[in-house]
C-alpha positions in Angstrom: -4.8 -0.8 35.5 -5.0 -1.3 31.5 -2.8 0.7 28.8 -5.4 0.8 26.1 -2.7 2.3 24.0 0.8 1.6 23.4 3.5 0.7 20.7 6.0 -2.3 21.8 5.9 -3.6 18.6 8.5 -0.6 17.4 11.3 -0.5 17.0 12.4 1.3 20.1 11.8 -2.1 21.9 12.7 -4.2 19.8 15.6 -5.1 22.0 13.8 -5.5 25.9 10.4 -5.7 25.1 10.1 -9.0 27.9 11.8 -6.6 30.4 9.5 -3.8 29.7 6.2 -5.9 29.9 8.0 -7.4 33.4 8.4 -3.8 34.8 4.5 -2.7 34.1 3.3 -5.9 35.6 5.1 -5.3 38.3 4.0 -1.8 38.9 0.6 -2.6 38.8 -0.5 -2.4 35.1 -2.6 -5.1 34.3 -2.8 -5.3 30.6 -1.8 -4.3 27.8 -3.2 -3.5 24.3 -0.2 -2.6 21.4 -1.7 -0.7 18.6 -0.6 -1.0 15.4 -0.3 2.1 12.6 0.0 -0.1 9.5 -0.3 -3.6 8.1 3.4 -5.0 9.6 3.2 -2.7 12.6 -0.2 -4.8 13.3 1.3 -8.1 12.2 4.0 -7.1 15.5 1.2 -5.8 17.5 -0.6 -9.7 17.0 2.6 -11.4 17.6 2.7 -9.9 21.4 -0.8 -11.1 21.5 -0.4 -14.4 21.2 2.7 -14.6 23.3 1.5 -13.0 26.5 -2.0 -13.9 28.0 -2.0 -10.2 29.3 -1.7 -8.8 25.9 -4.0 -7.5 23.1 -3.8 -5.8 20.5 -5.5 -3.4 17.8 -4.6 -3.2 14.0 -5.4 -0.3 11.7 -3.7 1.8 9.2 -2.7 4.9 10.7 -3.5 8.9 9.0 0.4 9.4 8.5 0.4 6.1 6.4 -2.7 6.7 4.7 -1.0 7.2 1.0 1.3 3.6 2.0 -0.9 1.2 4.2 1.0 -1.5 2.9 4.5 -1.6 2.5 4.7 -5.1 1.2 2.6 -4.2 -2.3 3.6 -1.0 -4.5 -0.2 -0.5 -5.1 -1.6 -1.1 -1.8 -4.5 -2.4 -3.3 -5.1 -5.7 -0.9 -4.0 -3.9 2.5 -7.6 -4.0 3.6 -8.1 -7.6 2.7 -4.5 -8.0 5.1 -5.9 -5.9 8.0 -9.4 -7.9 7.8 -7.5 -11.3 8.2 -5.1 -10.1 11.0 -8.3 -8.3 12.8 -10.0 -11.6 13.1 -7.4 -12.6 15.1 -9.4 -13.6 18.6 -7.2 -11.1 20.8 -7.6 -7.9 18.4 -10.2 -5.8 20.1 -10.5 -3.1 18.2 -9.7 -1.3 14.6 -7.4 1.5 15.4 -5.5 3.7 15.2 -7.4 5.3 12.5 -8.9 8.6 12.0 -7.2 12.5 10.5 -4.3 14.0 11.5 -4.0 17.9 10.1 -0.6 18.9 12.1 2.6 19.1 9.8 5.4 17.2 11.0 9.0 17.4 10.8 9.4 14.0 10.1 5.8 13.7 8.0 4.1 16.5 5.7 0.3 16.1 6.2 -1.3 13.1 3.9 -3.8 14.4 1.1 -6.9 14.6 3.3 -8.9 12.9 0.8 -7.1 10.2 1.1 -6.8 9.9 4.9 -10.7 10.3 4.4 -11.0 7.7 2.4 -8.9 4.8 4.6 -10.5 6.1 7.2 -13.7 5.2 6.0 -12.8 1.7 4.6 -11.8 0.8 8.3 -15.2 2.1 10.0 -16.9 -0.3 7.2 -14.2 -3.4 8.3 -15.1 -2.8 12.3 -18.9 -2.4 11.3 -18.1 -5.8 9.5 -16.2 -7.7 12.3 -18.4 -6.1 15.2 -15.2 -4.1 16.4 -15.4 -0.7 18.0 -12.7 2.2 16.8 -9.5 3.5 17.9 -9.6 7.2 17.0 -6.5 9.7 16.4 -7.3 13.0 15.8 -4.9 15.9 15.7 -6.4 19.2 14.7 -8.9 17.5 11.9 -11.9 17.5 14.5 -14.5 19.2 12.3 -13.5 16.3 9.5 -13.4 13.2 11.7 -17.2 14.5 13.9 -18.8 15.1 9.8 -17.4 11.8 8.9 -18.4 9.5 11.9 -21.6 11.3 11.7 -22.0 10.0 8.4 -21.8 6.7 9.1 -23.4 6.5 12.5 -24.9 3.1 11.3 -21.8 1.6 11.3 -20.6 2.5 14.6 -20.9 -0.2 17.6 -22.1 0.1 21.1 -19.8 1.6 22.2 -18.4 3.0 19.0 -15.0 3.3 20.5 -12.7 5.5 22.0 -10.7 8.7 21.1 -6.8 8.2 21.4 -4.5 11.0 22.9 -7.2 13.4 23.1 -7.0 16.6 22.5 -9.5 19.8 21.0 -11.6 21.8 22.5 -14.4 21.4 24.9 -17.0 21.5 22.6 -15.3 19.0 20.1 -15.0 16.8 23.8 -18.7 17.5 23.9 -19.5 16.2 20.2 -16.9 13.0 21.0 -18.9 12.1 24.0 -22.8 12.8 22.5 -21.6 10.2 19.8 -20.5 7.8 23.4 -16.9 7.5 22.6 -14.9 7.1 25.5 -11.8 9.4 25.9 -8.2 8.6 26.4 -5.2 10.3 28.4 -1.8 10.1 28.1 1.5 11.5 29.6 1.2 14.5 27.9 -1.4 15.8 30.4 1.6 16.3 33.0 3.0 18.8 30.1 2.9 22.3 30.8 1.2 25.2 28.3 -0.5 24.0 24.8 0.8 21.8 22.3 1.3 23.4 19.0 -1.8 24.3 17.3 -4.3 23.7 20.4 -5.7 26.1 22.4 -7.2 24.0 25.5 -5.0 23.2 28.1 -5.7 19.4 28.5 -6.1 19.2 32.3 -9.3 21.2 31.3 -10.7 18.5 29.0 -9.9 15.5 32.3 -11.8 17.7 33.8 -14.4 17.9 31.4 -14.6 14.1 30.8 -16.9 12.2 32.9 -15.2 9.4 35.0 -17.6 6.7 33.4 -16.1 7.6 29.6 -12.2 7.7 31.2 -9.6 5.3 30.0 -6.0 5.4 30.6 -2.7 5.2 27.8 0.8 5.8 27.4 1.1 6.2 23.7 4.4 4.7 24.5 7.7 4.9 23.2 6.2 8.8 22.8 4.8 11.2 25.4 6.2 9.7 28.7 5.0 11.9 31.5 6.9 14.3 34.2 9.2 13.3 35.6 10.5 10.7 32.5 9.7 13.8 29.8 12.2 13.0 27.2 13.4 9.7 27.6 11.6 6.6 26.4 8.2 5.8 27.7 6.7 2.7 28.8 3.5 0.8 30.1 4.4 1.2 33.8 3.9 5.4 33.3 0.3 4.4 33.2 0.5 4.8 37.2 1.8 8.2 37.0 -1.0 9.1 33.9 -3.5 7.8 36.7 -2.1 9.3 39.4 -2.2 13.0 37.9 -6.0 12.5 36.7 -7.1 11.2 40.4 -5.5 15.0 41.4 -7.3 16.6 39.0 -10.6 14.9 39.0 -10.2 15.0 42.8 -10.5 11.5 43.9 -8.8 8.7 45.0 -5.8 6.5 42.9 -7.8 3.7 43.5 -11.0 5.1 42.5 -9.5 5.8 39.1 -7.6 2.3 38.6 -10.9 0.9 39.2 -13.4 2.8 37.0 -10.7 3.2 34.0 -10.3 -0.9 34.2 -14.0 -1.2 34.1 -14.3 1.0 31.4 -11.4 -0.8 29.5 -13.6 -4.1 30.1 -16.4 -2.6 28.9 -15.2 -1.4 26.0 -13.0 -3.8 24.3 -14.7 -7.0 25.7 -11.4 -8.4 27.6 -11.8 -11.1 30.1 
């Protein structure tokens, strides 16, 4: 079993992250890739890296930081010359996460959309540079973030990536998967009802995604699943994230640790 997505390098494990990579190895997860949401979030994300063999790790500049991907420079102008140096890094497997993100937050108003457009785009070019595939958020900016990666379909890899946390409709599921993205779950599929501004249950789009384009995330500190809704997340939920898709899809626990490692493998290259 792989978390493709999760965030020990915040804060909010900043004090046990050795006991919380102990606890998912021991429950079965595998690996683990930390993602990284801007320039010294991705410089933490590395630094796991290199300290544990079962760690990787995925640098990017994340939608809600697209007006400050750089906190060390007032300007921000060299935060794409930063990420191309820490993405070089031999265990950073992908560019992420990057993408849109339309939904107005308490804590964040939304970024100017041309400007989440336009970091967006400078880190499709990097991955096309560095041979990387993408790490793709996307919260209610669907229409924006199919146009643009159609757009620059020549810069995409094989495969071109993955969608993080997904969510949408079935037909913007339909456009992710023609393009041959795979598609990533988290906790929040055990969640009852629609998330704000959504209006497709996400057990319907599991059920929608084919078992060959499946890969499995925590997203953690955030969205830990039922029974752990609202205290801290962690890798080891990856089990329970599993667990709920093998009900849904109908098949065996085994049969999705399996194909969602092989897809992992497949997609990112690990050993």
């Amino acid at each position: 079993m792989v978390d493709v997505h999760c965030h020990l390098n915040f804060n909010a494990f900043k004090d046990d992250y050795d006991e919380v990579i102990k606890r998912a190895l021991e429950a079965g997860v595998t690996k683990i890739i930390n993602v990284g949401t801007k320039i010294d979030s991705s410089q933490k994300a590395v630094g796991l890296a290199e300290k544990y063999n079962n760690l990787y790790s995925i640098v990017g500049v994340h939608p809600h930081h697209a007006d400050k991907p750089d906190p060390s420079t007032s300007s921000g102008q060299d935060w794409i010359d930063e990420l191309e140096v820490l993405a070089k890094n031999p265990k950073v497997v992908a560019i992420g996460e990057i993408g849109m993100d339309y939904f107005r937050y308490k804590s964040n108003d939304i970024v100017d959309p041309k400007l989440q457009r336009e970091i967006f785009i400078k880190q499709i070019e990097l991955a096309h540079r560095l041979k990387k595939p993408l790490q793709v958020h996307n919260r209610q900016a669907g229409t924006d973030i199919i146009g643009i990666l159609n757009t620059h379909k020549n810069l995409l890899q094989d495969p071109p990536g993955m969608f993080h946390c997904m969510s949408g409709d079935i037909n913007f599921l339909e456009k992710v998967l023609s393009l041959g993205f795979y598609i990533g779950f988290d906790g929040n599929i055990t969640y009852k009802g629609l998330a704000p501004g959504e209006d497709t249950v996400l057990s319907d789009l599991v059920k929608a995604t084919p078992l060959d384009r499946l890969v499995i995330e925590t997203d953690s500190p955030y969205l830990p699943p039922v029974p752990h809704r609202g205290t801290r997340n962690e890798p080891k939920h990856a089990i329970i994230v599993a667990d709920f898709i093998s009900k849904i899809k109908g098949v065996s626990l085994a049969e999705i640790e399996k194909k969602t490692s092989q897809n992992t493998h497949s997609l990112f290259k690990l050993p």
